[in-house]
N, C-alpha and C positions, 0 to 999 in steps of 0.2 A: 552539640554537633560541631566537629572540627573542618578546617577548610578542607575542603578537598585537592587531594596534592596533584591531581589530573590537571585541575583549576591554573597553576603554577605553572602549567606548560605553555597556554596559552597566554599569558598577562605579561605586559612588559613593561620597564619602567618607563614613568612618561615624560622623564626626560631626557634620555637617552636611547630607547625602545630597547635597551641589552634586557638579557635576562634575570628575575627576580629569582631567591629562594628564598624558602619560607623555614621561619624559627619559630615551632611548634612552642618552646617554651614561653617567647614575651609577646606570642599572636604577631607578629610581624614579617615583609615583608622585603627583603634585603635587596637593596642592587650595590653590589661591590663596586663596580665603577666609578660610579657617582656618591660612594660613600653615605647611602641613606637608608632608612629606613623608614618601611608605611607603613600606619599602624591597622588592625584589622579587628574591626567595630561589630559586634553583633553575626560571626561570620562573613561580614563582607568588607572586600580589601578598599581601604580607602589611598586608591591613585591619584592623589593632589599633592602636587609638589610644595604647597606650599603645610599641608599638613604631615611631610616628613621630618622624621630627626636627623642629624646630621652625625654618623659612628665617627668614631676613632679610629686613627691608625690603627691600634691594638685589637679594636673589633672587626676591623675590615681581615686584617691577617690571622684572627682568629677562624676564620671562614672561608679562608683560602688554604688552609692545611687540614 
Protein backbone atom coordinates (compact mmCIF):
# COMPACT_ATOMS: atom_id res chain seq x y z
CA UNK A 1 0.00 0.00 0.00
CA UNK A 2 1.27 3.49 -1.21
CA UNK A 3 1.02 6.64 0.86
CA UNK A 4 -1.74 8.33 0.46
CA UNK A 5 -1.49 11.55 -1.59
CA UNK A 6 -4.43 13.14 0.46
CA UNK A 7 -1.91 12.51 3.35
CA UNK A 8 0.53 15.21 1.53
CA UNK A 9 -1.96 17.84 1.89
CA UNK A 10 -1.91 18.00 5.33
CA UNK A 11 1.92 17.32 6.48
CA UNK A 12 4.41 19.91 6.62
CA UNK A 13 7.97 20.16 6.80
CA UNK A 14 9.08 20.37 10.33
CA UNK A 15 11.38 22.70 9.75
CA UNK A 16 10.06 25.15 7.87
CA UNK A 17 6.24 24.14 8.08
CA UNK A 18 6.28 24.82 3.81
CA UNK A 19 4.88 22.32 1.96
CA UNK A 20 6.19 18.59 1.26
CA UNK A 21 5.83 16.57 -2.12
CA UNK A 22 6.11 13.26 -2.40
CA UNK A 23 8.37 11.02 -5.01
CA UNK A 24 6.38 7.99 -5.34
CA UNK A 25 9.71 6.52 -6.90
CA UNK A 26 12.44 6.61 -3.76
CA UNK A 27 9.21 6.66 -0.87
CA UNK A 28 10.16 10.23 -0.06
CA UNK A 29 9.09 13.16 1.12
CA UNK A 30 10.51 16.54 -0.53
CA UNK A 31 10.51 20.22 0.97
CA UNK A 32 12.20 22.22 -1.71
CA UNK A 33 12.99 25.08 0.54
CA UNK A 34 14.90 23.53 2.96
CA UNK A 35 16.46 21.42 0.30
CA UNK A 36 15.56 17.79 2.11
CA UNK A 37 14.24 14.97 1.85
CA UNK A 38 12.18 12.34 4.41
CA UNK A 39 12.38 9.14 4.07
CA UNK A 40 8.99 7.07 4.30
CA UNK A 41 9.34 3.71 6.33
CA UNK A 42 6.76 1.05 6.20
CA UNK A 43 4.08 3.71 4.64
CA UNK A 44 4.70 6.09 7.33
CA UNK A 45 6.36 9.54 6.71
CA UNK A 46 9.22 9.85 8.91
CA UNK A 47 9.30 13.93 9.93
CA UNK A 48 12.57 14.21 11.93
CA UNK A 49 14.95 16.61 10.74
CA UNK A 50 17.40 14.90 11.68
CA UNK A 51 16.51 11.76 9.78
CA UNK A 52 16.47 13.74 6.35
CA UNK A 53 18.83 13.90 3.41
CA UNK A 54 20.11 16.78 2.42
CA UNK A 55 19.15 17.16 -2.25
CA UNK A 56 21.19 18.83 -4.45
CA UNK A 57 20.82 21.75 -6.36
CA UNK A 58 20.25 19.59 -9.42
CA UNK A 59 17.50 17.63 -7.34
CA UNK A 60 15.82 20.49 -5.91
CA UNK A 61 15.39 22.14 -9.60
CA UNK A 62 14.63 19.00 -10.96
CA UNK A 63 11.28 19.36 -9.00
CA UNK A 64 10.70 22.81 -9.57
CA UNK A 65 10.21 22.28 -13.46
Amino acid sequence: MALKLALTDILACPVCKGKLKYDKTTAQLICLADKLAYPIRENIPVLIADEAVQLSSEEVEQWRS
